[in-house]
N, C-alpha and C positions, 0 to 999 in steps of 0.2 A: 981524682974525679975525672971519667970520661967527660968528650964530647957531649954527647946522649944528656947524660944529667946533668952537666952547666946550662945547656941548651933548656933542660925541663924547669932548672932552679932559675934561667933569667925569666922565662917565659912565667913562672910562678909568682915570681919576686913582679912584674908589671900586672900580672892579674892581680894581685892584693891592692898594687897602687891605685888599676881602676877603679878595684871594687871599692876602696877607700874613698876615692873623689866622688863615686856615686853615692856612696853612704851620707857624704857630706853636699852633694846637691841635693839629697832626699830629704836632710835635716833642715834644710836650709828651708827648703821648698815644706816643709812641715810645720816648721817655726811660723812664715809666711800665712800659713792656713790657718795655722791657733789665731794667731793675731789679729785676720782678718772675723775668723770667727768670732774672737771676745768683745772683738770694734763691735759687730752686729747685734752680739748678746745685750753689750751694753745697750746699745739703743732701743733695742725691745725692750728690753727694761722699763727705761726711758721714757718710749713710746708710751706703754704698757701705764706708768704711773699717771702718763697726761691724760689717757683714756681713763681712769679708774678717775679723775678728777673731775673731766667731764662729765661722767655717771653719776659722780655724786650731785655737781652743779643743774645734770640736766632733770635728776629724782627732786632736789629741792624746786624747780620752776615747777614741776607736775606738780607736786603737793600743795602749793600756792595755787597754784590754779583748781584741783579738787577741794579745797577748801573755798575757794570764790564760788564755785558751781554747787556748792552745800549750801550759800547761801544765798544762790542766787533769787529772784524776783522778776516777776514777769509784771508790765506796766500793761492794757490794755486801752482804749479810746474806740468806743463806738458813732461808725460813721453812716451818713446814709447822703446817697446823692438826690436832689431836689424830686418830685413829681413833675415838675414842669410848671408853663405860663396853662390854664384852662386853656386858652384859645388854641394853645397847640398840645394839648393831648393828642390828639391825634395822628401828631409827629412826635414829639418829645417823649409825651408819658407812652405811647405805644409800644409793645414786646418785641415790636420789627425796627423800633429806633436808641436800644438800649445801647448799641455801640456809642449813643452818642454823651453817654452817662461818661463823668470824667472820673476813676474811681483810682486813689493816689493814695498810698501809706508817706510818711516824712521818711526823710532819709532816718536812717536807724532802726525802722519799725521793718513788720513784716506783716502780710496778710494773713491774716488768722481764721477768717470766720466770712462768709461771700454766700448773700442770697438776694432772689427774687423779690420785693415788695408789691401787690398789688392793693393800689388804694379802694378803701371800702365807698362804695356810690350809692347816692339813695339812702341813704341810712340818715335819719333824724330828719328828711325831707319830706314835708305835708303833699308835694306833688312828684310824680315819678316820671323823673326824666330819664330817657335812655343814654345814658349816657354810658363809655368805653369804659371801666376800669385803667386808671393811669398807673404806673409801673416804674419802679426805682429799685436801687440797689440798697442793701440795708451789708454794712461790711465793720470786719473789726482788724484795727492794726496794734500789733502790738511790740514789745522790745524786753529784751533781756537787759536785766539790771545786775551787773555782777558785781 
């Protein structure tokens, strides 16, 4: 064997050995990927199962609730704020002094229903006094009964 081709056969013989050690940091480095992949897969999984359980737990609250709202009921109480003292019609029952009408559902309720009352005057009275129409609030609060 020349020169020439010891030369070609060392230089051959270390390119196999790199290509070797790269083959086996690529397996390595391959290995490392699977593994970390399967770690991941697994926990999707995982994940994926505690989600599917939350869905079911969170379809059973909606269904309990769709069924209370099937039977639900509505409470209602009709309210109306006073006319006033006669002597102060003219402040209280007045349509310029309704701010001062105090008009309150309880906690729980809601306003439902909100009108104008003007009380009837002269009516079944032998003498006809001029008197202002007094004015109140006639209101309904009401609540969901589930």
């Amino acid at each position: 064997m020349s020169n020439h081709e010891s030369a070609i056969s060392d230089f051959k013989t270390k390119m196999e050995g790199r290509v070797t050690d790269v083959q086996t940091k690529v397996e390595g480095k391959l290995d490392e990927a699977h593994k970390h992949l399967k770690e991941k897969a697994d926990l999707l999984t995982l994940d994926s199962g505690n989600h599917k359980q939350k869905i079911r737990e969170f379809e059973t609250k909606i269904q309990a609730l769709a069924t209370r709202l099937d039977s639900a009921r509505v409470h209602c109480d009709e309210k109306a704020t006073d006319y006033g003292n006669v002597y102060f019609a003219e402040v209280f029952g007045s349509i310029m002094s309704l701010n001062l009408h105090k008009v309150e559902c309880p906690q729980g309720f809601f306003l439902a229903r909100f009108e104008i009352d003007k009380e009837k005057v002269n009516e079944g009275m032998s003498f006809n006094v001029p008197l202002s129409p007094r004015t109140r609030y006639l209101y309904r609060c009401c609540k969901f009964i589930l």
